[in-house]
C-alpha positions as CSV (number, residue, x, y, z in Angstrom):
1,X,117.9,120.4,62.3
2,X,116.5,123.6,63.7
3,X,119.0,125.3,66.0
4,X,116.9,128.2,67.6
5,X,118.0,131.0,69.3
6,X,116.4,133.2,71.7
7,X,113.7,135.4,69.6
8,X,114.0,133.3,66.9
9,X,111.3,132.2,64.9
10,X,110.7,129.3,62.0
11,X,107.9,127.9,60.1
12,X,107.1,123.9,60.6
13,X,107.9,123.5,56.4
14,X,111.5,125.0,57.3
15,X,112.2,121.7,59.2
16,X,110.1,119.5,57.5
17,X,108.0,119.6,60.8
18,X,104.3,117.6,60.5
19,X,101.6,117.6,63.3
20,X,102.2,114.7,66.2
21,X,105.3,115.6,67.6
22,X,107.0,115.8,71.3
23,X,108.5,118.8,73.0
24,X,110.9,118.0,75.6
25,X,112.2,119.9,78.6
26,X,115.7,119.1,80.3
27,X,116.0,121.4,82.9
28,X,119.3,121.9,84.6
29,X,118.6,122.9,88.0
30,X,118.2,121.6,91.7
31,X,115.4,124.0,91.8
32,X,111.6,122.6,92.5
33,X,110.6,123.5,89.1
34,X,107.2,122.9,87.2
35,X,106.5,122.9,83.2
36,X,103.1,123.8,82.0
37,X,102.3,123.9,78.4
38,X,99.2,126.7,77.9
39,X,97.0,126.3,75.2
40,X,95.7,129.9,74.2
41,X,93.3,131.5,71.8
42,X,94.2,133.6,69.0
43,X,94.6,137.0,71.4
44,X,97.0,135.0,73.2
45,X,94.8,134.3,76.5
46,X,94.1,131.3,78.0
47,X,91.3,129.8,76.2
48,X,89.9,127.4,78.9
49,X,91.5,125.8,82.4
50,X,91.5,122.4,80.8
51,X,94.1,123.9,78.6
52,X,97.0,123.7,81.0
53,X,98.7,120.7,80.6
54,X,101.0,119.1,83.5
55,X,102.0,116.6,86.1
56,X,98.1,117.2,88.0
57,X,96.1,117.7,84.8
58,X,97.8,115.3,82.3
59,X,96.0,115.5,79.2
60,X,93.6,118.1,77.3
61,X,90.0,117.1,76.9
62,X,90.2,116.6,73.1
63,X,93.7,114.7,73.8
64,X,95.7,116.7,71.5
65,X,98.4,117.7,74.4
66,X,99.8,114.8,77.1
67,X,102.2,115.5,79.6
68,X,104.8,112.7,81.3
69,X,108.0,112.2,82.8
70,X,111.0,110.4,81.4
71,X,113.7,110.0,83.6
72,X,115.0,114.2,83.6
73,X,112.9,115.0,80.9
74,X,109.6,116.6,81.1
75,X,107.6,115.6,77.5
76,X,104.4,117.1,76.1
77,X,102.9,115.0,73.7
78,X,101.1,117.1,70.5
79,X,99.0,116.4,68.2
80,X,97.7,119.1,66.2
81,X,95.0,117.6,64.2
82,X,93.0,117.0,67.6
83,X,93.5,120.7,68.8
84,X,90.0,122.9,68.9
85,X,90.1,125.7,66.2
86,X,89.8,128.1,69.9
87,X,93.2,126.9,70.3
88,X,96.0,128.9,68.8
89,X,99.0,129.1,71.1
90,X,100.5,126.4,73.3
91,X,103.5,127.7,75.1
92,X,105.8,126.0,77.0
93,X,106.5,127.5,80.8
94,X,108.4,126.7,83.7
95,X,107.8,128.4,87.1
96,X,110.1,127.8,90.2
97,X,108.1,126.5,93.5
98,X,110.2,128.6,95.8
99,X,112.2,131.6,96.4
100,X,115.3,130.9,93.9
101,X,115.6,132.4,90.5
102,X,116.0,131.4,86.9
103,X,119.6,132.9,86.8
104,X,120.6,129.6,88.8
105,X,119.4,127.1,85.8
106,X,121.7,125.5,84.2
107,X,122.6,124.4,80.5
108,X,119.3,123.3,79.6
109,X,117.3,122.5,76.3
110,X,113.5,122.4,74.6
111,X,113.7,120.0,71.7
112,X,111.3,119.1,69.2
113,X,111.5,114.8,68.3
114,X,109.4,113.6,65.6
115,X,109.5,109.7,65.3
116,X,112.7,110.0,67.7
117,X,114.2,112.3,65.4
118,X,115.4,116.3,66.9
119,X,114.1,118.6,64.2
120,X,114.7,121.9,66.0
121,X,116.4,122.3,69.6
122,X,116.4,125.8,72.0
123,X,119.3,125.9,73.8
124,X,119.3,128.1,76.8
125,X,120.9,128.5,80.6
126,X,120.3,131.3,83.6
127,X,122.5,134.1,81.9
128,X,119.7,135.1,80.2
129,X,117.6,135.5,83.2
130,X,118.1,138.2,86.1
131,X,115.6,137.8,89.4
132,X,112.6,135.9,87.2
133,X,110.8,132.9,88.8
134,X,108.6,132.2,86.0
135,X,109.3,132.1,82.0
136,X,108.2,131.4,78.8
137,X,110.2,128.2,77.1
138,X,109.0,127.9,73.7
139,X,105.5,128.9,71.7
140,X,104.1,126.7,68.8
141,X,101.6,128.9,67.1
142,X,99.5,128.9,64.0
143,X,99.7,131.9,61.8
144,X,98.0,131.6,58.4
145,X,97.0,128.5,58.4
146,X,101.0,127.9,58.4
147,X,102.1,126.3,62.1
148,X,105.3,127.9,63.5
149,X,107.7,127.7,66.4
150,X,109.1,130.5,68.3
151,X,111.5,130.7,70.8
152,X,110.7,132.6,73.1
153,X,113.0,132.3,76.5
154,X,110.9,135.5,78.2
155,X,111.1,135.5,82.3
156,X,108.8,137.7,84.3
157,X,110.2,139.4,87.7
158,X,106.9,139.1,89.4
159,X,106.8,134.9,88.9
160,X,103.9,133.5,87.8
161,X,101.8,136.0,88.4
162,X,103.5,138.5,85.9
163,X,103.0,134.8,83.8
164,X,99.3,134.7,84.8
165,X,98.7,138.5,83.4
166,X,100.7,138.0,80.6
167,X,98.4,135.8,79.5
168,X,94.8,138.0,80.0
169,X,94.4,137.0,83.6
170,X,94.2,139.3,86.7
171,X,96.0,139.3,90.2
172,X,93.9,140.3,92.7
173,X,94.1,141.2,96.7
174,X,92.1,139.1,99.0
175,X,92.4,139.8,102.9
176,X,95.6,141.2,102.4
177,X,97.3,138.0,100.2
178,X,97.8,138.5,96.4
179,X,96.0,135.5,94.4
180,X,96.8,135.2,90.6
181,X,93.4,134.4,89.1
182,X,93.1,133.3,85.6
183,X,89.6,134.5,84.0
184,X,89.5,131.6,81.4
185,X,86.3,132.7,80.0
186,X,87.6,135.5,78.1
187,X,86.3,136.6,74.3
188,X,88.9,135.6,71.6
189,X,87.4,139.1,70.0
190,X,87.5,141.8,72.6
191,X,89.1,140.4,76.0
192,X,85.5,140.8,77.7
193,X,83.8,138.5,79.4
194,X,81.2,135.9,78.1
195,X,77.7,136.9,79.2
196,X,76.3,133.2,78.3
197,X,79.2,131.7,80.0
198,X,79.1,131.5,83.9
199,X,82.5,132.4,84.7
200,X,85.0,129.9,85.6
201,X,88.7,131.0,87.4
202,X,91.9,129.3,88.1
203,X,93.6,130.9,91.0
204,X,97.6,129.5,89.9
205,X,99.1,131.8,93.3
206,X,102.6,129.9,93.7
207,X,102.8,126.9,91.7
208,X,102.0,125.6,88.4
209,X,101.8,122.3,90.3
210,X,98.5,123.1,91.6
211,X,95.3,120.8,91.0
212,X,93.0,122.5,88.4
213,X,89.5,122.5,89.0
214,X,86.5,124.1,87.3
215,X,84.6,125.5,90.2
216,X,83.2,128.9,89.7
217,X,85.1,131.3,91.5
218,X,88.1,129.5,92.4
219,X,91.1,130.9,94.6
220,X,93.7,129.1,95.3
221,X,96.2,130.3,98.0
222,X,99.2,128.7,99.4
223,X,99.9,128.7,103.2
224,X,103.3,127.9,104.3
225,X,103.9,126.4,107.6
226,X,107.9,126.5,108.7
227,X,107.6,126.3,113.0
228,X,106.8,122.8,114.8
229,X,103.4,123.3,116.1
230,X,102.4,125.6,113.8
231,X,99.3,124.2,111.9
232,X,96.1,125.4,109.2
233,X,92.6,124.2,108.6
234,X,91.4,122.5,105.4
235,X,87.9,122.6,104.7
236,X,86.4,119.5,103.1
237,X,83.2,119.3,100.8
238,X,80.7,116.3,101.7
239,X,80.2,114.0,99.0
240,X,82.9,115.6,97.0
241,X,85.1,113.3,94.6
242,X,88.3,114.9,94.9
243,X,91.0,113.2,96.3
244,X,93.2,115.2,98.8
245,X,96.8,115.1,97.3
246,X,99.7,114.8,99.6
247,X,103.0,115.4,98.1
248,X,106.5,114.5,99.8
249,X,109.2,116.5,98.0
250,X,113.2,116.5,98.2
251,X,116.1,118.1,96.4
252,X,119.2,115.9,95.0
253,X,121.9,116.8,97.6
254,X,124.5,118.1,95.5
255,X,127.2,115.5,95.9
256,X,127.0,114.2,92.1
257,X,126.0,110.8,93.4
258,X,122.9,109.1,92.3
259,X,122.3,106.4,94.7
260,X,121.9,108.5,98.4
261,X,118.9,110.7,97.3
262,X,116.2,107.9,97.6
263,X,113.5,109.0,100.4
264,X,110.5,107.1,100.9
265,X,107.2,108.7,102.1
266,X,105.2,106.6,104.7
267,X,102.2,107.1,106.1
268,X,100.8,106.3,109.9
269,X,97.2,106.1,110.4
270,X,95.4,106.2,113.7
271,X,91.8,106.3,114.6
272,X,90.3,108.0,117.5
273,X,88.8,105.1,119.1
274,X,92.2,102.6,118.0
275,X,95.8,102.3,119.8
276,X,97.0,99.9,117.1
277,X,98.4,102.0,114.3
278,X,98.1,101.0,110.5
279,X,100.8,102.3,108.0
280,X,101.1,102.5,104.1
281,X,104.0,103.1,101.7
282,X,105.3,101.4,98.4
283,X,105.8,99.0,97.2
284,X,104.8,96.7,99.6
285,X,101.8,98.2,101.2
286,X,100.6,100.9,98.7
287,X,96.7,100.6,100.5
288,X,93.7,101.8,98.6
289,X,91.2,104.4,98.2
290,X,88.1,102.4,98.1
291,X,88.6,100.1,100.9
292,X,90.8,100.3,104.1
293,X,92.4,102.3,104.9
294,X,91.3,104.9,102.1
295,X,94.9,105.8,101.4
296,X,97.0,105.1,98.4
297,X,100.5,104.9,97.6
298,X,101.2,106.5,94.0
299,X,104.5,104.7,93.8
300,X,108.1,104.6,94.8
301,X,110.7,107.0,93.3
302,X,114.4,106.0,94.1
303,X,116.5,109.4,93.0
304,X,116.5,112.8,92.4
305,X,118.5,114.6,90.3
306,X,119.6,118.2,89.2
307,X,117.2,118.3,86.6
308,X,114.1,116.7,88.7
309,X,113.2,117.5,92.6
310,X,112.0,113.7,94.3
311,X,108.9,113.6,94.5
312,X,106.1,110.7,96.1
313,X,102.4,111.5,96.2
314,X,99.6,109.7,98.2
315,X,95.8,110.3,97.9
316,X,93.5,110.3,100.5
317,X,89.7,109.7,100.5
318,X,88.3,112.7,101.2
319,X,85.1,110.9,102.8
320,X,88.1,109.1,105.0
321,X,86.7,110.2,109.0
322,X,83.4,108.7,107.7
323,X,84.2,105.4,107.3
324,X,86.9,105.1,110.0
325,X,83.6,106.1,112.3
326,X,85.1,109.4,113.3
327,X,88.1,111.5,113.6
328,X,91.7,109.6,112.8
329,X,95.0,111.3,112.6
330,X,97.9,110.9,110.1
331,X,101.8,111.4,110.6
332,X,103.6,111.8,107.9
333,X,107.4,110.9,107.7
334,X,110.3,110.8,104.7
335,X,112.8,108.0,105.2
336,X,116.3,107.3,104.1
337,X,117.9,104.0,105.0
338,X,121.3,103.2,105.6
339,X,121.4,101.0,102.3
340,X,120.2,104.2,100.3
341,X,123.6,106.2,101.6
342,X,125.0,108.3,104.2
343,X,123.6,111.7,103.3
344,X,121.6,113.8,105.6
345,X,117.8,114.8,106.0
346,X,118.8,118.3,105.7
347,X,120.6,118.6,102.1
348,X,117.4,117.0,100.7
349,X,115.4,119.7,101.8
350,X,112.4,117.8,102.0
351,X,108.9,119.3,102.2
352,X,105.2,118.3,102.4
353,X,102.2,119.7,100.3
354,X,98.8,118.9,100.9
355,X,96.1,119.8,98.1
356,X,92.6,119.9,98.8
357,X,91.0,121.1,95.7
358,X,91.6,125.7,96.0
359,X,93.4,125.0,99.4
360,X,97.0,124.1,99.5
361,X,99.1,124.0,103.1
362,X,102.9,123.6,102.5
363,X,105.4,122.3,105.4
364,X,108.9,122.9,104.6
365,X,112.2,122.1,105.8
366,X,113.6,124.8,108.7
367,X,116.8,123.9,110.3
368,X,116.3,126.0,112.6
369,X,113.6,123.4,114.2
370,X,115.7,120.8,113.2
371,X,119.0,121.0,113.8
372,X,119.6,117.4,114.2
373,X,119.0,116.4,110.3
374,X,122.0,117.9,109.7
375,X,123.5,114.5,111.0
376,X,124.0,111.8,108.2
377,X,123.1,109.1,110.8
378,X,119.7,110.3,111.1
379,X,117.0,108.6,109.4
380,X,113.7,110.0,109.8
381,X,112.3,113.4,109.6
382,X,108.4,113.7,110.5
383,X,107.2,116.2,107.8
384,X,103.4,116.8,109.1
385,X,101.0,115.6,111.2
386,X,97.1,115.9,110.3
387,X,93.5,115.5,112.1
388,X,90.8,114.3,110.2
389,X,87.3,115.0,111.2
390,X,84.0,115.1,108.8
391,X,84.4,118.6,108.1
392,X,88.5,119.4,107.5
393,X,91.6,118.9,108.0
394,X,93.9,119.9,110.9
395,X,97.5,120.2,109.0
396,X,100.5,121.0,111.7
397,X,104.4,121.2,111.3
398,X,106.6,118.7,112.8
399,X,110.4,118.8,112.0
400,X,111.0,115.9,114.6
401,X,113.5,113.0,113.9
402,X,114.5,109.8,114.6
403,X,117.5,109.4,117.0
404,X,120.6,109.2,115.8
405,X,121.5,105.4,114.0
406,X,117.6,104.2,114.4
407,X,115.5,103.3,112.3
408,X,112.4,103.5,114.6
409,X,109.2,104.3,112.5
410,X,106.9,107.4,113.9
411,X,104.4,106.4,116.5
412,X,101.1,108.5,117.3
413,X,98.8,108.0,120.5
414,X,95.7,109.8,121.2
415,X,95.5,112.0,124.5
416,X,91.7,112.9,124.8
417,X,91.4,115.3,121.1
418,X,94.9,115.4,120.6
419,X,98.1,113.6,119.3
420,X,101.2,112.6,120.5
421,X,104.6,112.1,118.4
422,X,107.1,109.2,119.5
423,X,109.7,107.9,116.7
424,X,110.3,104.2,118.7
425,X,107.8,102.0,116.5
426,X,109.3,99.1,115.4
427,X,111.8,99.6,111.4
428,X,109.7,99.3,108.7
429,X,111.3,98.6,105.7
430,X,110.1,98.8,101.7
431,X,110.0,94.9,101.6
432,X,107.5,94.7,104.8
């Protein structure tokens, strides 16, 4: 077996390494970290936006690269033989969501398993790292016809921006916030840009989490909401596809036990013209995007870890005011049962983000505003609250929770156009 070292590099024949194979990531770290794998042409740039692999964006068109999650691993599945001749780089990243550092990761390891067999491993921890939010893992590259693994272990200072321009893309200023924009229609020959190719961009400004798309001219910029009552508009496309993607994240708590950092994401759903409120979350009422109520559940994850942030996503109908028959509102709340442990809301960290194609709102955990989730008998904390009309989205902060020792579910009520918070609905429970 391969042990690689930081710089090192080694030819697939040294290792008796063929062409389907899995790279693995075990990242030791409570940080909210994502893993990308790039796939880049032969002048190192990106070669095309479909050519970032991850958690939103799977798989590559031709199938040669698929992403999944295994427990604390992170795998990207590689077949060679299906990779475009563009294609002559992938390279394994990891970017932290957040402002933390790389020198906080822990002992942690890229290996390469063929038939469940480690041929070469990369050992590596945060001593190598200074202030970076953003490096590069490991690089599988062909060089002569001859395939070859390098590892790499580079962090940028700047995050993944520093990351995006690395790799041939350009950060640009837009009404005063930076936006990392990936030109992914760049020459493999002289860097320029096609002139028979309309040009395609990948704005990537915080997150490698982000949704790609293939819209000409996309930004993507992150808006971060931290105060109760503090709120941002999302624009919505008619007849558009795309799903909106909420995401309900959490942090293990730090307390090396692995049954008390289960939170379940629920959803309320009122319509303008209702009082009766409808509710979805897993497993038992996971809804659906076709029919009522236009929501769906993605699933229930039961733990966090070191290695892996929680994280439960539900998709929304974008068309969703429309068949409802006019605006309806959404409040959406994390829950932690007495069964799942006593641990409180506030070493989870939890946090919303809502993805809407380029637009991405964030609300994240402030004790400040909530002071009370520091209490380990509270069981509910309201992460957001969002308007729906025909044209967009209304996103606000919450931060409010559930008295102490309830388990009360978050109630919304219409007064005139707009919404009012109680937490005294009757417990809801996974099974019901």
């Amino acid at each position: 077996m391969l042990n690689l070292i930081t710089g090192q590099k080694a030819k697939f024949t040294d290792a008796a390494i063929a062409q389907q194979f899995t790279l693995v990531v075990e990242l030791t770290t409570s940080m909210v970290t994502d893993v990308a794998c790039f796939g880049l042409n032969t002048e190192q740039q990106l070669a095309n936006d479909d050519y970032m692999t991850f958690y939103n964006q799977p798989k590559t068109p031709c199938g040669a690269v698929s992403w999944q999650a295994d427990n604390q691993q992170q795998r990207f599945n590689i077949d060679l033989t299906k990779l475009p001749s563009s294609i002559d780089y992938l390279v394994l990243t990891a970017t932290i969501d957040g402002q933390a550092t790389m020198r906080e990761l822990g002992a942690s390891t890229v290996k390469l398993e063929q038939a469940g067999q480690v041929l070469a491993s990369y050992t590596f921890d945060g001593s190598g790292f200074d202030n970076q939010r953003a490096v590069m893992l490991l690089q599988v590259y062909r060089k002569s016809d001859t395939w070859r693994i390098n590892a790499i272990g580079q962090g940028f200072n700047g995050g993944l921006s520093a990351l995006v321009t690395h790799f041939g893309g350009e950060v640009a200023e837009d009404d005063g916030q930076a936006s990392t924009v990936i030109d992914s229609n760049i020459n493999a020959g002289n860097n320029s840009l096609s002139s028979t190719t309309p040009t395609s961009t990948t704005n990537l400004a915080s997150s490698t989490s982000n949704v790609i798309s293939n819209s000409p001219a996309l930004n993507l910029k992150k808006v971060t909401l931290d105060k109760p009552g503090s709120e941002h508009r999302i624009t919505l496309t008619k007849g558009d596809n795309e799903h909106l993607v909420v995401e309900a994240i959490w942090m293990d708590n730090g307390d090396a036990s692995a049954d008390n950092d289960d939170l379940d994401l629920r959803v309320g759903i009122l319509a303008h013209h209702s009082k009766d409120m409808s509710y979805i979350h897993a497993p038992a009422q996971i809804g659906s995007l076709t029919t009522m109520p236009f929501i769906q559940h993605q699933g229930d994850i039961k733990v966090a870890s070191i290695n892996e942030p929680g994280k439960e996503i539900v998709l929304v109908n974008p068309a969703i005011a429309k068949y409802y028959g006019g605006k309806l509102a959404l409040v959406f709340s994390v829950y932690s049962a007495v069964s799942n442990g006593m641990v409180s809301i506030a070493s989870l960290q939890p946090k919303m983000r809502m993805q809407y194609k380029d637009q991405v709102v964030e609300c994240v955990f402030n004790i400040k505003a909530s002071p009370k989730a520091k209490s380990n008998l509270v069981y509910t904390y309201v992460i957001g609250i969002a308007i729906i009309d025909e044209q967009g989205i209304t996103l606000q902060h919450s931060g409010e929770v559930s008295k102490r020792m309830s388990e009360a579910t978050p109630r919304l009520m219409w007064k005139k156009d707009k919404v009012e918070l109680k937490i005294d609905g009757a417990p809801m429970f996974k099974a019901n």
